[in-house]
Structures are given as structure tokens and as C-alpha cells.
MARMI-148282 format. One record per residue: y, z, x of N, C-alpha, C, O in turn. Coordinates in steps of 0.1 Angstrom, whole numbers, plus 5000, padded with zeros to 4 digits. Layout:
<nodes>
Y|Z|X|Y|Z|X|Y|Z|X|Y|Z|X
...
</nodes>
This chain:
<nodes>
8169|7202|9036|8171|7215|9041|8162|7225|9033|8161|7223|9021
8155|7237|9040|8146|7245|9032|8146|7258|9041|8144|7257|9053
8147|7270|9035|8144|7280|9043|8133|7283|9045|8124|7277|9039
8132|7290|9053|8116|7293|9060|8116|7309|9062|8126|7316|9063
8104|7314|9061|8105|7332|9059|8095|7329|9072|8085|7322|9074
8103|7340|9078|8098|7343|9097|8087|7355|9093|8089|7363|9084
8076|7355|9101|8068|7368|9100|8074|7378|9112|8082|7374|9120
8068|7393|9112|8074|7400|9125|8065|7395|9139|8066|7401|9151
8061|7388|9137|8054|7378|9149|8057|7366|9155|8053|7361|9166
8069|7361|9144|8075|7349|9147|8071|7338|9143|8077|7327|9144
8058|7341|9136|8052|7329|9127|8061|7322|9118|8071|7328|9114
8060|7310|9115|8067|7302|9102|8060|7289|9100|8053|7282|9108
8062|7290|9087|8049|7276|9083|8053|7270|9078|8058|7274|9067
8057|7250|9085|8063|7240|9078|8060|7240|9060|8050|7244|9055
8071|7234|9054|8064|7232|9038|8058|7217|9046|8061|7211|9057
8044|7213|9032|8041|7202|9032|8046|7190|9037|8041|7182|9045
8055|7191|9030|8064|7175|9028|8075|7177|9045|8083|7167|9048
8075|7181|9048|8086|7185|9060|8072|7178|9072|8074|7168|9079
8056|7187|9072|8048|7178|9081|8040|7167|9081|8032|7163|9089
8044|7160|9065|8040|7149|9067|8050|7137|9070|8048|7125|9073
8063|7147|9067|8077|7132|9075|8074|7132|9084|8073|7121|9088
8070|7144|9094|8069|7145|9109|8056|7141|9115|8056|7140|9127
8043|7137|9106|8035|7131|9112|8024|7139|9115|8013|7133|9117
8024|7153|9115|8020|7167|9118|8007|7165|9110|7996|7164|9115
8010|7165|9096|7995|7164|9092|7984|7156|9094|7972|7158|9090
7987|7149|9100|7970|7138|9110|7968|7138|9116|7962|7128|9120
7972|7150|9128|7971|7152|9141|7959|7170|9138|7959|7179|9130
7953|7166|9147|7941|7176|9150|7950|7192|9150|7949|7200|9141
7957|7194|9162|7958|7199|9167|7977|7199|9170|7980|7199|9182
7986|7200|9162|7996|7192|9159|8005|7201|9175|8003|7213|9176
8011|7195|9183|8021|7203|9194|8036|7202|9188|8038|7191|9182
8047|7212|9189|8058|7212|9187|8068|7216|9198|8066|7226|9205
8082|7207|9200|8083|7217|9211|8095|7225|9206|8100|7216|9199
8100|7231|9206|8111|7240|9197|8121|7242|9214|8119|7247|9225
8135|7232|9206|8146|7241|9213|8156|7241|9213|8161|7231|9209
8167|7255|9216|8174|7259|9207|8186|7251|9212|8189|7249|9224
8196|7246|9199|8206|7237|9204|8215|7242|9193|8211|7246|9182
8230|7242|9199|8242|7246|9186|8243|7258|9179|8248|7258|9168
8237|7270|9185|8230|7281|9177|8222|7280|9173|8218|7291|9169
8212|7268|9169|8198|7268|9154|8187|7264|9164|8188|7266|9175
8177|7258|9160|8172|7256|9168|8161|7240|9158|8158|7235|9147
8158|7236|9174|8157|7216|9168|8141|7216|9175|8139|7217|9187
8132|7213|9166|8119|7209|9164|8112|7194|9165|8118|7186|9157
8103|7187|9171|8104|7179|9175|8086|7178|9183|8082|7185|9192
8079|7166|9175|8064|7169|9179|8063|7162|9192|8069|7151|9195
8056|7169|9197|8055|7169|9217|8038|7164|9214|8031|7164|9204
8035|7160|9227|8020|7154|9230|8017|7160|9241|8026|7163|9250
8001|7163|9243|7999|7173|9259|7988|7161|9261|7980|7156|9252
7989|7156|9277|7982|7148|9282|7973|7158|9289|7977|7170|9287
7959|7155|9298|7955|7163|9306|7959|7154|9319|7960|7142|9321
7960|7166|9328|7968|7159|9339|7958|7146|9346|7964|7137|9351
7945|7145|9346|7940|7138|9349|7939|7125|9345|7933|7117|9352
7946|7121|9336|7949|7110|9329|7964|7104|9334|7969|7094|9329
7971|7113|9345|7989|7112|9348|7981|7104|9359|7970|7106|9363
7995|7091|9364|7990|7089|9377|8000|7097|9389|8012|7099|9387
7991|7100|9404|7998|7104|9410|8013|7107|9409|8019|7118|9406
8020|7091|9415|8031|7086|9412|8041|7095|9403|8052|7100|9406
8034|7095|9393|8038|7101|9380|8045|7116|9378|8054|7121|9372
8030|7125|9390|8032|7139|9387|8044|7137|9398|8054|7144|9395
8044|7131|9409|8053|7136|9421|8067|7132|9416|8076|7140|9415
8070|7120|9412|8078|7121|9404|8087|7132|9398|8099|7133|9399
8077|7140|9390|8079|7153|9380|8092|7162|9390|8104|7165|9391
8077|7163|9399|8079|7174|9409|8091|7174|9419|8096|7184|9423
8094|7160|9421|8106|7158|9428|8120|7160|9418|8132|7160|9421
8117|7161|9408|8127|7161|9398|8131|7176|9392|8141|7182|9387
8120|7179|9395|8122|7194|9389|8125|7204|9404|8129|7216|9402
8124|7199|9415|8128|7203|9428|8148|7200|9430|8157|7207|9435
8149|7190|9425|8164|7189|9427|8170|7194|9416|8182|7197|9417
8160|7197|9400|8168|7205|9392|8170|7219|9393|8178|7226|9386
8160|7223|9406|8163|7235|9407|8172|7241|9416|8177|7251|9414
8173|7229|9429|8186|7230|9440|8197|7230|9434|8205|7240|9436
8200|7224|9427|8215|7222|9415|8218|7235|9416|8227|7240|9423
8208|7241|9408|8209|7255|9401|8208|7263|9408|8207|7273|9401
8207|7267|9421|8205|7279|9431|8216|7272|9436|8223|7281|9439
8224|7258|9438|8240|7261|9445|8241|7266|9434|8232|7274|9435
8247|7267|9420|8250|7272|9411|8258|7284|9411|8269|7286|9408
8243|7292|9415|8243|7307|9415|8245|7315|9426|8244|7327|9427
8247|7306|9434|8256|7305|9450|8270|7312|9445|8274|7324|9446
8276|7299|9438|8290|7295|9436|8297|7305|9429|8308|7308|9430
8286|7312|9419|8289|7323|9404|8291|7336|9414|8296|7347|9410
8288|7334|9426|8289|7355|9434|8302|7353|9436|8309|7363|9442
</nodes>
């Protein structure tokens, strides 16, 4: 565990030893995806494909998935009035 000092921008900069457990340091261009769980918040290195490399299949997939996660959630907010 190690504190970290936030800038008024939101910046924060891993110590050393924290991005090289995480792998962070031999990556060009390192992706994180930050999200917040339990009150704190949980860090965790992400990868960006370019979509042209996804097959079809793959994106519709996404899309069908992110379509019924959204129906969920509009009954949801049905139910909440």
C-alpha cells in the first residue's frame, strides 16, 4: 500500500515498483482502466484493439449485449417512477 498525491487535474503517477508488478513499464503506451468498487477505486491494465482486427461476429456480439444491458436498465427506470 502507498499513497499517491492527486494533482487539481486528477493526475497521479504510479511509484516505480507498483508499474513494474503491473507490467506497465514495457508497454509503449501503457492503457488502465480505473473502476470504482467499495468506495476506492481498482486499477487494472486494459488493451485497445483497433476494431479492424475484431471479427464481425465479435463486434455484434458486443452490441447485442450491450443492447439487452441497456433494456434491463430502461425496465429499471420504468419500475423506479
Amino acid at each position: 500500500m502507498t499513497t499517491l498525491i492527486m494533482t487539481k487535474r486528477g493526475g497521479v503517477t504510479l511509484p516505480p515498483a507498483l508499474r513494474r508488478s503491473m507490467g506497465l513499464d514495457r508497454l509503449r503506451n501503457p492503457l488502465l482502466i480505473a473502476e470504482e468498487r467499495d468506495g476506492g477505486v481498482f486499477l487494472q491494465p486494459a488493451t485497445a484493439l483497433p476494431v479492424r482486427n475484431l471479427s464481425r461476429k465479435q463486434i455484434q456480439a458486443w452490441i447485442k449485449d450491450d443492447e439487452a444491458g441497456m433494456a434491463e436498465f430502461r425496465a429499471g427506470a420504468k419500475k423506479a417512477r
